[in-house]
PAZAPA-4460 file (N, C-alpha, C; in steps of 0.05 Angstrom, whole numbers, plus 32768, in hexadecimal, padded with zeros to 4 digits):
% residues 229
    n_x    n_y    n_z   ca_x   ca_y   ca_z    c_x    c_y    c_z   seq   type   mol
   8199   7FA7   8028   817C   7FAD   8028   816E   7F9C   8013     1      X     A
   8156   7F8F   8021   8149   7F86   8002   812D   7F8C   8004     2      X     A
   811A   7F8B   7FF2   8105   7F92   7FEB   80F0   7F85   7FE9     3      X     A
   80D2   7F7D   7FF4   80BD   7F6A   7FED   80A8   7F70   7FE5     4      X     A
   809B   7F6E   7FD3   807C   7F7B   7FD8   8065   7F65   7FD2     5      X     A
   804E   7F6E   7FDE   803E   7F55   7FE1   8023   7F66   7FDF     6      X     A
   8010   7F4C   7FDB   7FF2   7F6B   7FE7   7FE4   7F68   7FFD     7      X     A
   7FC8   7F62   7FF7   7FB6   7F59   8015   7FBB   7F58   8025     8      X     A
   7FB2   7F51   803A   7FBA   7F49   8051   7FA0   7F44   8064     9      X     A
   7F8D   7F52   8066   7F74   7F54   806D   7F7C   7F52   808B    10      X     A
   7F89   7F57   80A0   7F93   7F4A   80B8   7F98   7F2D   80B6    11      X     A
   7F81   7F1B   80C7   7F96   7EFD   80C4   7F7C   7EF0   80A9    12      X     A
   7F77   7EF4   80A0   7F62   7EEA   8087   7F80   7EE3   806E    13      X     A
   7F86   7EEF   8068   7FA7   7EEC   8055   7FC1   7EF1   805E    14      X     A
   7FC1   7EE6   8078   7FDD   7EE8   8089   7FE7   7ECD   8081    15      X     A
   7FE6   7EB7   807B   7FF0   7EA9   8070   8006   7EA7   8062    16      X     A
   8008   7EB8   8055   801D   7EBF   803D   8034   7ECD   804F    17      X     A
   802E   7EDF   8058   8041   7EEB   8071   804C   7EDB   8080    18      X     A
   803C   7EC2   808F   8044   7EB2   80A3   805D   7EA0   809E    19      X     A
   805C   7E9F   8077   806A   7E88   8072   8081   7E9B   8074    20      X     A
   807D   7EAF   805C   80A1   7EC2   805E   80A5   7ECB   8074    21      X     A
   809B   7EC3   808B   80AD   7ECD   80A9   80B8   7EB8   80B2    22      X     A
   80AB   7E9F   80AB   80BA   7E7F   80B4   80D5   7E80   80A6    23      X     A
   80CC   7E8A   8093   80EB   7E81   8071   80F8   7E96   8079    24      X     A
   80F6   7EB4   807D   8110   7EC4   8077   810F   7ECB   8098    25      X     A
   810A   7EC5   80AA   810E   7ECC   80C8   812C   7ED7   80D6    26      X     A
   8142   7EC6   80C4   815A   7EC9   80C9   8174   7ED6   80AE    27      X     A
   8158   7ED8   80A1   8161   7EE8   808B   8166   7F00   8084    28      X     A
   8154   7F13   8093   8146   7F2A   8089   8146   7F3F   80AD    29      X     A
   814B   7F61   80A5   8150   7F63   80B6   8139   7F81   80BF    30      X     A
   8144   7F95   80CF   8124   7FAC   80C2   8136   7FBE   80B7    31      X     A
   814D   7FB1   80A2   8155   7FC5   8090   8149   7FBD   807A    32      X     A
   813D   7FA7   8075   8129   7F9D   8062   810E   7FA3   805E    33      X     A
   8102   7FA4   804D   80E4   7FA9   804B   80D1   7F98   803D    34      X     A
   80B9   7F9E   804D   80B3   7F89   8038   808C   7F9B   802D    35      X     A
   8088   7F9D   801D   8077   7FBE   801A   8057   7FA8   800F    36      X     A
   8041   7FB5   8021   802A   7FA4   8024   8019   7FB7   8015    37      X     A
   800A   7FAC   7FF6   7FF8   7FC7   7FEA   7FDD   7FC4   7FEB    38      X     A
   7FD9   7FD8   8007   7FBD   7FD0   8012   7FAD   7FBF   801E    39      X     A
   7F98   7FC8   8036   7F8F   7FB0   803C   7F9A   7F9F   8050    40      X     A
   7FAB   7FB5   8064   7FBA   7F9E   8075   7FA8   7F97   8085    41      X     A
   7F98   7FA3   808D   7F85   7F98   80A5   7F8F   7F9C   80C2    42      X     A
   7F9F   7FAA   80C5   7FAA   7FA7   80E8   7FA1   7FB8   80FA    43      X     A
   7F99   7FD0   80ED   7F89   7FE9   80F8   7F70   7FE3   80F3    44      X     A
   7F61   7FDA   8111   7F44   7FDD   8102   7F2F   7FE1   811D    45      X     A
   7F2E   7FD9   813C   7F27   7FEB   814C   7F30   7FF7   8158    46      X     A
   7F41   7FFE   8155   7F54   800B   8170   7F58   8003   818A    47      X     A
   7F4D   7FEB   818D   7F53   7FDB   81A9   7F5F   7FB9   819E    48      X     A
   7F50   7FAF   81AE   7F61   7F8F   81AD   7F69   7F89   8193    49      X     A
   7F5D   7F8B   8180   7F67   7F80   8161   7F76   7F8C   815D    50      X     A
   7F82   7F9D   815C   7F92   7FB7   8155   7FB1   7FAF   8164    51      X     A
   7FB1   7FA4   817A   7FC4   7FA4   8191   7FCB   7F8B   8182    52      X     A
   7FC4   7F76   8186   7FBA   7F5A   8184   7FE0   7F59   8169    53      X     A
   7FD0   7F61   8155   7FDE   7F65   8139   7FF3   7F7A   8140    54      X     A
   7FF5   7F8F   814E   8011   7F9B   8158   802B   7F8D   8160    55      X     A
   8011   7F81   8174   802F   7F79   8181   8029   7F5A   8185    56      X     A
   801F   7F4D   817F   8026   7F29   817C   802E   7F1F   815E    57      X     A
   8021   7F2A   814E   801B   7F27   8135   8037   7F2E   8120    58      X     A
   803B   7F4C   8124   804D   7F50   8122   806B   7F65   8136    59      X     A
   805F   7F60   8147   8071   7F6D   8155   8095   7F69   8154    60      X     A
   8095   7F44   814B   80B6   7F4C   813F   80B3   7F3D   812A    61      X     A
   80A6   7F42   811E   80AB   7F3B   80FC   80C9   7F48   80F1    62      X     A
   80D4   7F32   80DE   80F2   7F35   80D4   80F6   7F50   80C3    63      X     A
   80E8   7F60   80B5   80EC   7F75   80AC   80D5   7F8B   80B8    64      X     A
   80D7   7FA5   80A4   80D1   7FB2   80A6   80B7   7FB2   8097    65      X     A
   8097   7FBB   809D   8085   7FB6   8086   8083   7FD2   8088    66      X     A
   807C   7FDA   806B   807E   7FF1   805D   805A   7FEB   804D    67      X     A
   8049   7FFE   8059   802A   7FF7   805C   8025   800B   8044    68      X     A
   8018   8004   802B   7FFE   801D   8022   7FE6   8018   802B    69      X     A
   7FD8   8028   802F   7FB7   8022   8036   7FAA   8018   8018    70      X     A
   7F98   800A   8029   7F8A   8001   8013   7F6D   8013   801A    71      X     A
   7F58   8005   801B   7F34   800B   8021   7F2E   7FFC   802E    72      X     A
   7F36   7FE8   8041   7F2D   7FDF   804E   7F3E   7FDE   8061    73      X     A
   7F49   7FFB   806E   7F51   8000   808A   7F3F   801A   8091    74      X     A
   7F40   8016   80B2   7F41   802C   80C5   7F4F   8040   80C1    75      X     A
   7F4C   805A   80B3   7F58   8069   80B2   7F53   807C   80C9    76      X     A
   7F44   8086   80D1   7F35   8097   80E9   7F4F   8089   8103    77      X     A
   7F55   8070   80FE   7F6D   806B   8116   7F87   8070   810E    78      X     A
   7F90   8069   80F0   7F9E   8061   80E0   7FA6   8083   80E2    79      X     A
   7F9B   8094   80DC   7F9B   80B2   80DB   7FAD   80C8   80F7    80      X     A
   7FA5   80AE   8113   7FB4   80BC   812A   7FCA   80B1   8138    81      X     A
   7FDF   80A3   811B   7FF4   809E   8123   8008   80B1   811A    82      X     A
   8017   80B8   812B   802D   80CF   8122   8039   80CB   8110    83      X     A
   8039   80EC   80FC   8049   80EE   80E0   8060   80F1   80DB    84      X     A
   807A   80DA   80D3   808D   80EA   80D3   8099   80E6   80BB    85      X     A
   80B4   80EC   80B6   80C7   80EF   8097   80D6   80DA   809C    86      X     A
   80D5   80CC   8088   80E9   80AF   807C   80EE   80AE   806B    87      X     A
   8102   80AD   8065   8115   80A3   804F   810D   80B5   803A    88      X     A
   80FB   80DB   8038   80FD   80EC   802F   80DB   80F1   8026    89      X     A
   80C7   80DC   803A   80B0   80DC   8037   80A1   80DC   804A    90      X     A
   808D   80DF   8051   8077   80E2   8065   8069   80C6   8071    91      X     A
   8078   80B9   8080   8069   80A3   8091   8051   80A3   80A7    92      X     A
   803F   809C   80AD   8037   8094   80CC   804D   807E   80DC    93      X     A
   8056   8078   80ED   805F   8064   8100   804E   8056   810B    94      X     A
   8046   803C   8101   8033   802F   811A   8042   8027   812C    95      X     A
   8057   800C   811F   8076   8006   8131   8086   800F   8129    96      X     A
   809E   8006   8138   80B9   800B   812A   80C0   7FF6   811A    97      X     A
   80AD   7FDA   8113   80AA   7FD5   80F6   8092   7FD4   80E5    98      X     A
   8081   7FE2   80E8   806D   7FEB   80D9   8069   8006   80D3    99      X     A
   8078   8010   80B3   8064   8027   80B0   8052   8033   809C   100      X     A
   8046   8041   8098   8033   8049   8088   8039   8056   807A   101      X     A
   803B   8055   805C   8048   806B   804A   8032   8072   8041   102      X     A
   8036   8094   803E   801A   80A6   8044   8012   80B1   8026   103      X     A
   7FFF   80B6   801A   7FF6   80BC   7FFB   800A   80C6   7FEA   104      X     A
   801A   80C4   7FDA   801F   80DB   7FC4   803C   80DF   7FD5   105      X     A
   804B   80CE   7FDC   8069   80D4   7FE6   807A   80C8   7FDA   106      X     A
   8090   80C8   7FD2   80AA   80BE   7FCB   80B7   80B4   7FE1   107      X     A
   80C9   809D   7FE6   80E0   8096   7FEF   80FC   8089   7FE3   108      X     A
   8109   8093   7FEB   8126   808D   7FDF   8134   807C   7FF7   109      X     A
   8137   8061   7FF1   8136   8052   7FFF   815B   804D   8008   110      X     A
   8162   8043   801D   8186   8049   801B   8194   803F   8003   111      X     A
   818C   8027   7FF5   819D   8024   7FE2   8191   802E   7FC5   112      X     A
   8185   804B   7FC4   8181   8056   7FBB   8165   805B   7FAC   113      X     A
   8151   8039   7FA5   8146   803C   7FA2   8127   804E   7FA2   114      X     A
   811B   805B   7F8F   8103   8069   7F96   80F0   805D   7F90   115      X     A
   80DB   8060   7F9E   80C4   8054   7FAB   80AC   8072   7FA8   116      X     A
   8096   806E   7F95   807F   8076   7F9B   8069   806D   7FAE   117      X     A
   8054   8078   7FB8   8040   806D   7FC6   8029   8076   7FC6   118      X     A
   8012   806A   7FC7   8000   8075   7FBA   7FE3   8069   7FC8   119      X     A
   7FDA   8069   7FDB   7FC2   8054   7FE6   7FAC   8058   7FE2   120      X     A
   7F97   804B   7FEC   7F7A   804F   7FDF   7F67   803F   7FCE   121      X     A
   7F56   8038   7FCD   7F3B   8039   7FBC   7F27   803C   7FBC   122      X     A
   7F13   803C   7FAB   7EF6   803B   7FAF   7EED   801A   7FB4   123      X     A
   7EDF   8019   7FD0   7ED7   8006   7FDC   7EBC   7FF8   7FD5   124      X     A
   7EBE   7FE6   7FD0   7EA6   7FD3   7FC7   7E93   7FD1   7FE0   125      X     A
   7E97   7FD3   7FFB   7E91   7FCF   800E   7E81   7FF4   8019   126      X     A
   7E87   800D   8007   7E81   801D   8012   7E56   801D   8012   127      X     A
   7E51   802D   8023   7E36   8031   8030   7E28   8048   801E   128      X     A
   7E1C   8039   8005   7E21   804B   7FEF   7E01   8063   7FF9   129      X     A
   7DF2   8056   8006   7DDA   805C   8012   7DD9   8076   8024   130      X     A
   7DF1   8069   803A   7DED   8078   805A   7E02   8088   8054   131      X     A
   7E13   807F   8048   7E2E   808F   8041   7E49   8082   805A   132      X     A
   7E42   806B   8061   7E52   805E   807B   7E47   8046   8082   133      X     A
   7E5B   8030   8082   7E53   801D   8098   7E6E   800E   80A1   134      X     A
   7E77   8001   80B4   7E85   7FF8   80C3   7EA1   7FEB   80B2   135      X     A
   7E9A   7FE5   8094   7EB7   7FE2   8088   7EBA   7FF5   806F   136      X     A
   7EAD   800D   806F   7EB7   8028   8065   7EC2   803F   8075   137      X     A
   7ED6   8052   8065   7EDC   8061   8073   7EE7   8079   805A   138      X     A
   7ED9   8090   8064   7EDC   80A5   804C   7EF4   80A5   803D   139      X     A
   7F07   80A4   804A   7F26   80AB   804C   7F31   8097   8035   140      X     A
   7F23   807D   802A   7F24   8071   801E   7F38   8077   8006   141      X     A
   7F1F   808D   7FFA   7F2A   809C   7FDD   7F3F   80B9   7FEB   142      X     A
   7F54   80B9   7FD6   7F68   80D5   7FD9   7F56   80EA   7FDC   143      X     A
   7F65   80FB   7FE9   7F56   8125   7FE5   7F68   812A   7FC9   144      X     A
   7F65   8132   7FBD   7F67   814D   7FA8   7F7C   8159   7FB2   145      X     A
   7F87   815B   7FC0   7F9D   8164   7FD8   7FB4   8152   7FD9   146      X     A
   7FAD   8134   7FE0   7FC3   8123   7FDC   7FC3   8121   7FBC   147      X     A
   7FB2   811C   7FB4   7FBD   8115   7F93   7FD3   812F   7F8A   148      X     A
   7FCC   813F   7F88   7FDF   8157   7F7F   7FFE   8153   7F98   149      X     A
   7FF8   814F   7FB1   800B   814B   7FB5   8024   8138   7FB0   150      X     A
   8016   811D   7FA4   801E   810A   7F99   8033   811C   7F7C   151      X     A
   8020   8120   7F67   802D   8132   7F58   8046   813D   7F59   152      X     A
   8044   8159   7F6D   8052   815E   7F78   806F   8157   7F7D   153      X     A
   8069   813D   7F92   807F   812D   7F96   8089   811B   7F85   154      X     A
   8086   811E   7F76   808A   8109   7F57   809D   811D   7F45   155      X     A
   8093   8139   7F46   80A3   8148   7F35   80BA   8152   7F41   156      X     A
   80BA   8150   7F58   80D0   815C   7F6F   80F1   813E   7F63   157      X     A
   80E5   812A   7F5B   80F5   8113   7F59   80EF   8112   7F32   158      X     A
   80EA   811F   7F27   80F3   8125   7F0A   80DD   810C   7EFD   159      X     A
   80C7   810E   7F0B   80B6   80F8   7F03   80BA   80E2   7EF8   160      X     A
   80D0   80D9   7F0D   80D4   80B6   7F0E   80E3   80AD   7F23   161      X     A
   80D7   8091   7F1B   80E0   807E   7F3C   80E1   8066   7F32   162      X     A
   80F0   8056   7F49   80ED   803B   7F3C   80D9   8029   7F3B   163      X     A
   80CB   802A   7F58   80BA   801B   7F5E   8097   802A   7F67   164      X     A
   8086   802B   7F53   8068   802E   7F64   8056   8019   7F6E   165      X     A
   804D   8029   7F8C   803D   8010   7F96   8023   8021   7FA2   166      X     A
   8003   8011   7F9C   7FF2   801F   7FA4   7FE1   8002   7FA6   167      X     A
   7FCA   8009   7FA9   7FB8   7FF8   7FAD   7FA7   7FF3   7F9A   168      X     A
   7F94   800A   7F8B   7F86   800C   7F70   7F9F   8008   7F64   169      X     A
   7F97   8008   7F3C   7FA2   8014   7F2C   7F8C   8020   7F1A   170      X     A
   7F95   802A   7EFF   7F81   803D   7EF2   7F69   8020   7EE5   171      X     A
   7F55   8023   7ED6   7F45   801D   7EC8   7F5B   800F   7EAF   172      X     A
   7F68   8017   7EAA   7F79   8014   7E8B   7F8C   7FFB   7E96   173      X     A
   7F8D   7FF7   7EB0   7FA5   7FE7   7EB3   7F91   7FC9   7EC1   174      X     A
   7F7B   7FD9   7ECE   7F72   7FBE   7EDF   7F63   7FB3   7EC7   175      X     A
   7F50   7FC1   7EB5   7F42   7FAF   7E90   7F5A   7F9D   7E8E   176      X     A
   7F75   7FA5   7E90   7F87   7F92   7E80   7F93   7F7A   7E8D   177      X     A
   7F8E   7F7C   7EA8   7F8D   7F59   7EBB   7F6F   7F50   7EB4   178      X     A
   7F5B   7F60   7EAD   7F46   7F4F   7EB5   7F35   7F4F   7ECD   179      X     A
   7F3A   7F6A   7ED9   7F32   7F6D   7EF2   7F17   7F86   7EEE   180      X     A
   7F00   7F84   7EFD   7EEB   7F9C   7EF9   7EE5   7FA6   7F0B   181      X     A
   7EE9   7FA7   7F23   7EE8   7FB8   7F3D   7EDE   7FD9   7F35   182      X     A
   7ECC   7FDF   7F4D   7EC4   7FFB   7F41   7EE0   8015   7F40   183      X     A
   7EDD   8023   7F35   7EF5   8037   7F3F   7EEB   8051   7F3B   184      X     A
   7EF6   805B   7F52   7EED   807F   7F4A   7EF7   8098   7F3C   185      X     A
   7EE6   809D   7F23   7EF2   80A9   7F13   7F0E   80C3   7F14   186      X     A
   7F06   80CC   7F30   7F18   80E3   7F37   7F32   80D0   7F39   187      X     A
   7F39   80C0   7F4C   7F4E   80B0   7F55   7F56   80A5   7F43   188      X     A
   7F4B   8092   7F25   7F4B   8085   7F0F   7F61   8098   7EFE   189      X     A
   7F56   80B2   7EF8   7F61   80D0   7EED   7F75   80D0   7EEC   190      X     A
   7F7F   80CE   7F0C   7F9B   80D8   7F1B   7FAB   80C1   7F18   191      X     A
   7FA1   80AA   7F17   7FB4   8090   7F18   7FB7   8089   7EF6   192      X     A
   7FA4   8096   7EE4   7FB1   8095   7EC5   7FC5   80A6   7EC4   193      X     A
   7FC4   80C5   7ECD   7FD7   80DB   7ECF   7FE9   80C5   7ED6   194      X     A
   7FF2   80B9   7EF0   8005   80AF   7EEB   801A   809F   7EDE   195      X     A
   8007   808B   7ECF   8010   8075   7EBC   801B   8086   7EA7   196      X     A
   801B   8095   7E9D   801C   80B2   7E88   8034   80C1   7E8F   197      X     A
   8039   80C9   7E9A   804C   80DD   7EAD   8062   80D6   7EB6   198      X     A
   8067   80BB   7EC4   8071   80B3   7ED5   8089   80A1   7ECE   199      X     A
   809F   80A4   7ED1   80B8   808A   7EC5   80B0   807E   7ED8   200      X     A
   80B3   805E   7EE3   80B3   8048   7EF1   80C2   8036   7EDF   201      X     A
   80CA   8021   7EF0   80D3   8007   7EED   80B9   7FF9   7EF1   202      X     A
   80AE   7FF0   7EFD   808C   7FE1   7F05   807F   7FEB   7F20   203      X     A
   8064   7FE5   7F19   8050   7FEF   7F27   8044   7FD9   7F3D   204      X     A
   8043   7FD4   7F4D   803E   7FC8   7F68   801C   7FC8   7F6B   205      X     A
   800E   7FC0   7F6E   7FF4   7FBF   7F75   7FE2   7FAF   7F84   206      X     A
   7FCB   7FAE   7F8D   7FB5   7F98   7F93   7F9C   7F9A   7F92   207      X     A
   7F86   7F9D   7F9F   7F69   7FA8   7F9E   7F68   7F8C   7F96   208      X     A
   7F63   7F94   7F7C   7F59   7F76   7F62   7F6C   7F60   7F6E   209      X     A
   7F52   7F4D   7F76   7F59   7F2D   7F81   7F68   7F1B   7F6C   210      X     A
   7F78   7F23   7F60   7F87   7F07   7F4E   7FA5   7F18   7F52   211      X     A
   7FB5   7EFD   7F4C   7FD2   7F09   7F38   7FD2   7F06   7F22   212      X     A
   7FD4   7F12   7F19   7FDC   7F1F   7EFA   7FF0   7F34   7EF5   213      X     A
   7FFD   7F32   7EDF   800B   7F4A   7ED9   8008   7F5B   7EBD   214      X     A
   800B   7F71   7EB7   7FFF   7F83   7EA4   801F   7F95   7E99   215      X     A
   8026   7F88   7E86   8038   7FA2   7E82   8053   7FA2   7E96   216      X     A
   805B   7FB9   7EA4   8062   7FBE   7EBA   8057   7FBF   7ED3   217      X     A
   803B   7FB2   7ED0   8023   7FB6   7EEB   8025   7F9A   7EF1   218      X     A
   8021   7F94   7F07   8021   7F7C   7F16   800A   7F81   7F36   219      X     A
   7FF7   7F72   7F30   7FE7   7F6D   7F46   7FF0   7F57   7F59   220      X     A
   7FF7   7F5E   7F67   7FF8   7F4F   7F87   7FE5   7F39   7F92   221      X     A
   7FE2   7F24   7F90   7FCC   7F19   7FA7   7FD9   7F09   7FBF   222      X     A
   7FE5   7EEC   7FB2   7FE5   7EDC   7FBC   8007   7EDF   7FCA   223      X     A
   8013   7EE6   7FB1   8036   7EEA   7FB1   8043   7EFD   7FC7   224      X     A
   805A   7EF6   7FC7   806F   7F09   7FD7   808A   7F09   7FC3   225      X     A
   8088   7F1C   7FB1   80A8   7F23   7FA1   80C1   7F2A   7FA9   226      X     A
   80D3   7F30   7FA2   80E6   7F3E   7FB3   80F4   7F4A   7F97   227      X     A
   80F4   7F62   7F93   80FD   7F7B   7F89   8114   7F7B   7F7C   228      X     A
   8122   7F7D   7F69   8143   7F7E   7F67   8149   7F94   7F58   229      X     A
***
């Protein structure tokens, strides 16, 4: 089993980076592998042709398995009516049988043992601060009060630690220290210091904020594709 994580994706706007690691590891890599995208994939977005399009041409046999957090700039309202099930001791959607969605505030313990937090979401630059909506917002954006505690929850159930966290935001305290200023919302901000506080990790996985940089044990995602050890 091996491990990748990467960020963006925007559908085909930052597929690039993907295009190359499917040329290079094609005969490498199998869907006992993963490769974990933080936010922002872009593949859910009408529920008709674009949606299909990216299913099944795009990636329909891509060499691993992608292991999706949401970011704020998906369709959740579609993203929302794909069936829920338990993997690897956490709560997925299935889009394929190699795409899935790891769902707010879950743990996985991956076969060769590793654990995996997950964590999706942000406050969107793009939201309809006016109407309260327009065509690249979507409420669902930010956590309920519901997943965050569940998150919690599932963190203490595993003695509050893991090896690996991956979300899309990070707190205020971590993005000042790349250099990044994106707005963030204070409730979500709260919950993502609670966790820097709380939480054993090995490193933290991220993206939102457009650069790479790394902070500490925090590492923002843009351009790269890592692989885990």
């Amino acid at each position: 089993m091996r491990l990748f994580v990467t960020g963006d994706v925007h559908g085909n706007i930052d597929y690039g980076k993907l295009k190359q690691f499917r040329k290079l590891m094609k005969d490498d890599l199998t869907l006992d592998d993963y490769l974990v995208i933080c936010g922002d994939f872009g593949i859910l977005w009408d529920s008709k042709r674009h949606d299909n399009y990216f299913k099944e041409r795009v990636y329909g046999n891509f060499p691993c398995t992608i292991l999706w957090v949401c970011g704020n700039h998906e369709n959740f309202d579609t993203l929302y009516t794909y069936p829920v099930e338990t993997w690897n001791g956490g709560k997925v959607h299935r889009v394929t049988d190699r795409i899935l969605h790891l769902m707010r505030g879950e743990v996985f313990t991956l076969p060769n043992g590793t654990k995996i937090f997950s964590f999706g979401g942000a406050k969107s630059t793009d939201r309809g601060y006016d109407t309260g909506y327009n065509k690249y917002w979507w409420s669902q954006e930010l956590p309920t009060l519901e997943e965050m505690d569940n998150g919690l929850a599932n963190l203490g159930k595993h003695s509050n630690a893991v090896d690996y966290i991956f979300t899309h935001d990070v707190p205020y305290s971590v993005s000042s220290g790349i250099g990044a200023n994106r707005v963030s919302d204070e409730k979500f901000n709260s919950f993502l210091e609670t966790i820097t506080t709380t939480i054993d990790f090995k490193a933290w996985y991220f993206r939102h904020h457009h650069v790479d940089a790394s902070y500490d044990k925090y590492h923002c995602m843009y351009k790269g594709i890592k692989e885990l050890r």
